[in-house]
C-alpha positions in Angstrom: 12.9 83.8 -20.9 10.9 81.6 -23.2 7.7 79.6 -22.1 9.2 76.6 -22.7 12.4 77.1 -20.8 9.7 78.7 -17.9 8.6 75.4 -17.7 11.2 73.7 -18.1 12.8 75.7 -15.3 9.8 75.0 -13.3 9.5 71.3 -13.6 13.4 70.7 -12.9 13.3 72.7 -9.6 10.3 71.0 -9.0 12.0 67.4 -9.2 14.6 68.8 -7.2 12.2 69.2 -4.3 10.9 66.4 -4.2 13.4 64.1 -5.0 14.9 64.2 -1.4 11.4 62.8 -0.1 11.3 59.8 -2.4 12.2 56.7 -0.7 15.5 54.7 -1.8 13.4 51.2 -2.0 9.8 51.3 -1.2 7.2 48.0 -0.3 4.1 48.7 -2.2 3.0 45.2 -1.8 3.1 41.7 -0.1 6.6 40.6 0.1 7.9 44.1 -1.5 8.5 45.4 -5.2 9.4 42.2 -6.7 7.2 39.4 -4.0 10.4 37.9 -3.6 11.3 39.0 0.3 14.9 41.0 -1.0 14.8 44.4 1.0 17.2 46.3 -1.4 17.4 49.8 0.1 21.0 50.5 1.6 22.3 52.5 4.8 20.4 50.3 6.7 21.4 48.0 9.7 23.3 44.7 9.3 23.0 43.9 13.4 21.0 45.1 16.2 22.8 46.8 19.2 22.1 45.4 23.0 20.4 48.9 23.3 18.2 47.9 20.8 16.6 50.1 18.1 14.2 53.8 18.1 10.9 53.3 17.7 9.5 56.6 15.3 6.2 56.3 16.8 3.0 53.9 17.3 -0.6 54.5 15.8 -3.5 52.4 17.3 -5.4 50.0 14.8 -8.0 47.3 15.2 -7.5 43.3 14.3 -5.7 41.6 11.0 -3.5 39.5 9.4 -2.4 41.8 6.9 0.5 43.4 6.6 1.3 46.6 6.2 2.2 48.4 2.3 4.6 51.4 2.0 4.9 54.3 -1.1 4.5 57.7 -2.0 5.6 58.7 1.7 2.8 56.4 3.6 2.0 53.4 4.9 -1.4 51.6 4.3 -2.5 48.9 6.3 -6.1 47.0 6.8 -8.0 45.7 9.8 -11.4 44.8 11.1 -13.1 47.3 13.9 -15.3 44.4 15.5 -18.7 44.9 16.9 -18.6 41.8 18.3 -16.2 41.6 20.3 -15.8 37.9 21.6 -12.7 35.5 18.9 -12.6 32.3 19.3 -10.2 30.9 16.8 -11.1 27.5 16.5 -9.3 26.4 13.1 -12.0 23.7 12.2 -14.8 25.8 12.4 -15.9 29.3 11.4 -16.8 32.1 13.6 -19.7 34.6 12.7 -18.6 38.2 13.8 -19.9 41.8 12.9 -18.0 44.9 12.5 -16.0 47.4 10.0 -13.1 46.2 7.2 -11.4 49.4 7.3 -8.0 50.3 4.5 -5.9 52.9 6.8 -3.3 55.3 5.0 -0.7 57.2 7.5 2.2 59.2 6.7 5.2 57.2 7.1 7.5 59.7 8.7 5.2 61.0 11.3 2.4 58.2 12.0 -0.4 60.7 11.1 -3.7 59.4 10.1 -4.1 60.6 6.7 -7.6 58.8 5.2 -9.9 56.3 6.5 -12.2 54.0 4.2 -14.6 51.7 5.6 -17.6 49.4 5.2 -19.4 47.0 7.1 -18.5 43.4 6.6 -20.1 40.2 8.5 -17.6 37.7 9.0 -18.3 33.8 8.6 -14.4 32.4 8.9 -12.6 30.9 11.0 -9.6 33.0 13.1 -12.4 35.9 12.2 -9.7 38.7 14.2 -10.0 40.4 10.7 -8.2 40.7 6.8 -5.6 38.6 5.2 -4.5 40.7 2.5 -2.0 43.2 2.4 -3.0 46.9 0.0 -1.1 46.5 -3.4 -0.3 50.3 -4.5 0.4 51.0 -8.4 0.6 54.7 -8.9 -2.4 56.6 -8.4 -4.3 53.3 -7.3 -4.4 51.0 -4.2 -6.3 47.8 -4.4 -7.1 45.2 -1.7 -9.7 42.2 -0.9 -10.9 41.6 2.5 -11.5 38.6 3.6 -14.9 37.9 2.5 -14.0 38.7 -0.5 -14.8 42.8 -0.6 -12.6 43.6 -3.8 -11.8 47.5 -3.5 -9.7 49.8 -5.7 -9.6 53.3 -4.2 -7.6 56.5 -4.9 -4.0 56.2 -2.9 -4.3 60.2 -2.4 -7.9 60.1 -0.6 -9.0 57.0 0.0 -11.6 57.6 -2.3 -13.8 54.9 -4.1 -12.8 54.2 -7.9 -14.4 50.8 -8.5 -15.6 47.7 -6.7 -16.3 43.7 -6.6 -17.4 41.2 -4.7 -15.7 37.7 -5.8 -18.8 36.2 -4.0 -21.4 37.8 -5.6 -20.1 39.0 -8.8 -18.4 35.1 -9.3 -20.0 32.9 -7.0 -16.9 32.2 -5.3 -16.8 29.9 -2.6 -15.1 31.8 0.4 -12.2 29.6 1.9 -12.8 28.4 5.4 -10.0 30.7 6.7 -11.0 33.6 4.4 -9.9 35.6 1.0 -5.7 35.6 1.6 -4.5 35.9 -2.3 -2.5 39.4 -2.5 -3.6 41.2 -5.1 -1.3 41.6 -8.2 -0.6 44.2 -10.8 0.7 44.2 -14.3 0.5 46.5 -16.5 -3.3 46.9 -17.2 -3.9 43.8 -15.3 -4.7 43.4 -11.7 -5.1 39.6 -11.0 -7.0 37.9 -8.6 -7.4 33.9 -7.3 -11.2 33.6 -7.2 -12.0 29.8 -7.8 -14.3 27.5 -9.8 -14.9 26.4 -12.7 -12.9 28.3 -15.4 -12.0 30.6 -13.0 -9.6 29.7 -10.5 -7.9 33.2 -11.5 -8.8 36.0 -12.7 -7.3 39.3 -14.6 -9.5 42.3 -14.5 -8.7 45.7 -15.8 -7.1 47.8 -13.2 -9.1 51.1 -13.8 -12.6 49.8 -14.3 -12.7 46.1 -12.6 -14.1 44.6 -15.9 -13.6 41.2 -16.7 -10.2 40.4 -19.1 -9.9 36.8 -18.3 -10.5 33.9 -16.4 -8.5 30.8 -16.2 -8.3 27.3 -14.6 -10.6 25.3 -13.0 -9.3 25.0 -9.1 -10.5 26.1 -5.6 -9.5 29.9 -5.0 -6.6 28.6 -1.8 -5.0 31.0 -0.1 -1.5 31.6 -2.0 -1.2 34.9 -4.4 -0.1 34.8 -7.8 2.9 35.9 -8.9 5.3 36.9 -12.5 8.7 35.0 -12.8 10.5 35.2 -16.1 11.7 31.9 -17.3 12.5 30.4 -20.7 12.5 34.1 -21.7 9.0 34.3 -21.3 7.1 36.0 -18.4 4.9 33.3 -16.8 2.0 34.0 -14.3 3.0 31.2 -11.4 -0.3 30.5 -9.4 -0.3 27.8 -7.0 -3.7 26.7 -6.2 -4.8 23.7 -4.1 -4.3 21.2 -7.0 -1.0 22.0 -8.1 1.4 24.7 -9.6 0.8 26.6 -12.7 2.1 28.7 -15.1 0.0 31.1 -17.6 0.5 33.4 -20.0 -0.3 36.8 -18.3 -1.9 38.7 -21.5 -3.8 35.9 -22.0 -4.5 33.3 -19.6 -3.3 30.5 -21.8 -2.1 27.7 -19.6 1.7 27.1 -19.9 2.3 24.5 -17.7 1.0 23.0 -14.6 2.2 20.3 -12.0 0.3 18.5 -9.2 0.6 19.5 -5.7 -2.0 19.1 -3.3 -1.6 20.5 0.3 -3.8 19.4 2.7 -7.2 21.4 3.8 -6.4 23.0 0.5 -3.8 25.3 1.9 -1.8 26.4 -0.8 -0.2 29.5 1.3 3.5 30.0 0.3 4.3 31.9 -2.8 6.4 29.4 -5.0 10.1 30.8 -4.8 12.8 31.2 -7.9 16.6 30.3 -7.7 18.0 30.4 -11.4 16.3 27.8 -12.7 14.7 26.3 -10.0 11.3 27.2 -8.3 10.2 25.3 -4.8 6.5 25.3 -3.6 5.1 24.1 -0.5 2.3 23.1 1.7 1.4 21.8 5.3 2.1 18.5 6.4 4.7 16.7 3.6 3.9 18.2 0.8 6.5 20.2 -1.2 7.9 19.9 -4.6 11.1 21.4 -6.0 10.8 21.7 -9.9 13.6 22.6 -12.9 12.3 25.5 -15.2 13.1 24.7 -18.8 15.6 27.7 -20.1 14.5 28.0 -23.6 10.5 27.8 -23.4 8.0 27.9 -20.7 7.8 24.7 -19.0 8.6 22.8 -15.8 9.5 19.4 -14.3 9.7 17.6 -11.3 13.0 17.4 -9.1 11.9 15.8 -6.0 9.7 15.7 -3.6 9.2 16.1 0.2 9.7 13.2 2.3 9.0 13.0 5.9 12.1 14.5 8.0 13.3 16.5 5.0 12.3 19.3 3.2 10.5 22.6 4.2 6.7 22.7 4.7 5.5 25.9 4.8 2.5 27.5 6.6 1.3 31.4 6.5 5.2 32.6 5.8 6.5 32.2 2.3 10.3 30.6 2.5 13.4 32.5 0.7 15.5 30.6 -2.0 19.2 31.4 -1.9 22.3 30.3 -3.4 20.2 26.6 -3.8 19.3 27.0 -0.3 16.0 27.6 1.1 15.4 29.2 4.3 11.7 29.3 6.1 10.0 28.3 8.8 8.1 24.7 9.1 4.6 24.3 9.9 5.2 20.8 11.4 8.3 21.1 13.5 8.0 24.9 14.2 11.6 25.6 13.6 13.4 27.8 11.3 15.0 25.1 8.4 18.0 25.1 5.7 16.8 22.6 2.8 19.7 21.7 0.3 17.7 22.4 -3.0 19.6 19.5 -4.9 18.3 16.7 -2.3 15.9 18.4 0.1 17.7 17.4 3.0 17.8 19.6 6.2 21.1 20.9 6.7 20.2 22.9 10.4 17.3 23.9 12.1 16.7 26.5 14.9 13.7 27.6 17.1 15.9 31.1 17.8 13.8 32.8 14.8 10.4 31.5 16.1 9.8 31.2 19.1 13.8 31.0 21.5 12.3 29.2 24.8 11.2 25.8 22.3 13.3 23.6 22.1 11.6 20.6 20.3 8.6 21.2 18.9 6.2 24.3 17.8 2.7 23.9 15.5 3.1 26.2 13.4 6.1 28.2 14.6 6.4 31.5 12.2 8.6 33.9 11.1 8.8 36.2 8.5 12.4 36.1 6.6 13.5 38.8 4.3 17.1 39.3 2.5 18.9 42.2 3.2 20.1 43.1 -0.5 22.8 40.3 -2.1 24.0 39.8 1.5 24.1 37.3 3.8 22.2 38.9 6.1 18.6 38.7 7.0 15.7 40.2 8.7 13.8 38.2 10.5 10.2 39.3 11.9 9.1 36.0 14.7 5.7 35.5 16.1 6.6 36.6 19.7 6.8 40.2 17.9 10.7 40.3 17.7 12.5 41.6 15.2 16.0 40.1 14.4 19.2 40.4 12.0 21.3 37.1 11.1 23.6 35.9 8.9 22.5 32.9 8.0 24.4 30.0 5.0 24.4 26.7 4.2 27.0 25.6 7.1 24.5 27.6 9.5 22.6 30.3 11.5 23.9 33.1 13.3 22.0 35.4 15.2 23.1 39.6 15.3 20.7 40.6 17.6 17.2 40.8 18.7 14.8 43.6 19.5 11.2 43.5 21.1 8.6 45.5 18.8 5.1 44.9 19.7 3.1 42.0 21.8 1.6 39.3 20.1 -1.6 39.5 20.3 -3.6 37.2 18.2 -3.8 33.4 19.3 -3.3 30.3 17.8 -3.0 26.3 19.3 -3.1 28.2 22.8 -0.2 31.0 22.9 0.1 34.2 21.6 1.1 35.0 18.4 2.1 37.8 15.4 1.6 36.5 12.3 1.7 39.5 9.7 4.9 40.3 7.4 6.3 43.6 8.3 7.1 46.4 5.9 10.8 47.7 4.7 10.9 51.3 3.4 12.6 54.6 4.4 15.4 53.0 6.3 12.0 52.4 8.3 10.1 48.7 9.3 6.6 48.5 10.0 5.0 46.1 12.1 1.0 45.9 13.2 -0.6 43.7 15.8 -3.9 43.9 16.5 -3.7 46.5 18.5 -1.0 49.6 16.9 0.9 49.7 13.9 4.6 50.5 14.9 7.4 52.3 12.9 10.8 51.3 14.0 13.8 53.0 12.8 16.2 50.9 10.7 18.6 53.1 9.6 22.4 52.2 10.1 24.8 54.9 12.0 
């Protein structure tokens, strides 16, 4: 037998092995592959029984906001071992707190720690329980920034060190009163990253060494991530910042287009979300703004905007745009809302996905909706730690069952809440309070 065909041999049986271990659709970053909430894997459920679903196991974990990431066969999620016990999340003020920012990798099947890296980080924010952002994973690489700003790249196999930043020192940037919350993105070469300020309101460094590419736009960092639509046959970078929308060139940084919105206390949260040719951004209070992407170039204009009982307005979920319909949760009413994309108007609202005993009014009622493939069928992760399935459509919302994962733990406007976006992979979701980080066992019968 020649060399060649030794290896060749070799390398084939190899594959074979390890094929049946690679995971049908994993959720290497915020919002999954594509940051547009569509869990695409199949085999998985399309209701939840009365007798609920099997949890594959629970792994304790400190405080955070971030959710969890999912590739290679684990699961990587962040949190904050505080020293200093005592939160008080008072959302006008910030809260000085000591302790650990810690990136976790377990395996996904089993729940076994695999790696631990951590660093001490002083917190200065406000809701100080501990990191926004959830790990992106590209290949051989996992970065993160905590939320003071701690920008990390580390080896995904170890946990090991590669490179590091600090958007505060290295940029000057002015933390955000509620801390760093823009996702890191990948492309390519390019990892980019909302840092704010003059010239700078984002950023593209290069992935392997953390060096400088670009900078672009002159805006305060927010707290929404960027994101890469194609539109006009062109791949834009959509960043939406607390002045507006914009689009840039991602190679370059050259500004495409850009439109004002301004959310108030500068919370741009909510990823901007694509139908066709439309793309819908929001904000707290009554500021949203449904725009027409031009088809042959890269450029934008208005539709409409939010008006007071109409429309969706977003606050830490990111809505879904279907079939010019968009579903999310509303930061005012506290509901789950259908918004006609033609007109903006409400066409039903429900407190089922958020929180089921309300039945008028919520601050800030969350969930966390993600498409089940092309279907009409959706996951839905609330903030009293349930996990549901519905169908939901224009003519309405239909629930397919309910199951209790974990407590919620954190607290906001006096009751308890969850408010991190789960993790689809494996036929598996995975949840995290701030107490345990639970896999539960999606897989259809």
């Amino acid at each position: 037998m020649s060399t060649f065909f030794r290896l060749f041999s070799l390398a084939t049986l190899c594959s074979l092995v390890v094929a049946p271990a690679a995971w049908a659709d994993e959720w290497p970053q915020w919002m999954g592959p594509q940051r547009d909430d569509v869990y695409r894997e199949t085999g998985v459920i399309d209701s939840i029984p009365e007798s609920g679903l099997k949890v594959k196991w629970r792994m304790p974990i400190a405080g955070g906001y971030a959710g969890p990431a999912v590739a290679g066969g684990r699961v990587f999620v962040t949190d904050y071992k505080a020293t200093t016990p005592e939160i008080s999340n008072n959302p006008g003020a910030r809260q000085d707190r000591t302790g650990q920012e810690r990136v976790l990798a377990f395996d996904a099947e089993t729940g076994e720690s695999l790696w631990e890296y951590a660093y001490e980080r002083p917190y200065s924010i406000s809701y100080a329980v501990g990191p926004r952002c959830t790990p992106t994973i590209d290949g051989e690489l996992l970065f993160w920034t905590g939320a003071e700003g701690d920008l990390v790249c580390l080896q995904v196999e170890t946990g090991e060190l590669v490179w590091r930043r600090s958007l505060s020192k290295d940029f000057g940037a002015e933390i955000p009163i509620w801390g760093v919350a823009g996702h890191p993105l990948v492309s390519g070469d390019l990892l980019y990253i909302p840092v704010g300020g003059e010239g700078q309101g984002i950023v593209a460094l290069d992935k392997r060494t953390g060096e400088v590419q670009w900078k672009s736009l002159d805006a305060r960092m927010g707290y929404a991530p960027p994101a890469i639509i194609k539109a006009g046959g062109t791949e834009q970078l959509i960043f939406y910042h607390p002045e507006g929308v914009a689009s840039l060139n991602p190679k370059t940084g050259e500004e495409y287009w850009q439109l004002e919105l301004t959310p108030s206390y500068d919370m741009s949260v909510a990823r901007p979300m694509v139908d066709g040719n439309r793309m819908y951004a929001s904000g707290i209070q009554n500021e949203s703004l449904m725009m027409e992407l031009a088809t042959d170039k890269p450029a934008a204009k208005e539709l409409w905007r939010g008006q007071p009982k109409n429309a969706l307005y977003s606050g830490t979920s990111s809505p879904v745009f279907v079939d010019g319909v968009v579903y999310g949760s509303d930061c005012n009413i506290g509901s789950l809302i259908a918004v006609d994309a033609k007109t903006g108007d409400r066409l039903w609202t429900t407190f089922e996905a958020t929180r089921p005993e309300v039945t008028r009014f919520i601050k800030h009622g969350t969930c966390f909706v993600t498409r089940l493939g092309e279907s009409d069928r959706y996951l839905i992760f609330s903030e009293v730690g349930d996990l549901l399935v519905a169908k939901m459509t224009r003519e309405g919302f239909e629930s397919l069952g309910r199951f209790h994962v974990l407590e919620p733990t954190s607290e906001a406007f006096g009751r308890g809440v969850v408010w991190t976006h789960p993790a689809y992979a494996g036929r598996t979701g995975f949840f995290r309070n701030d107490k345990e980080l639970v896999a539960v066992d999606l897989s259809a019968e």
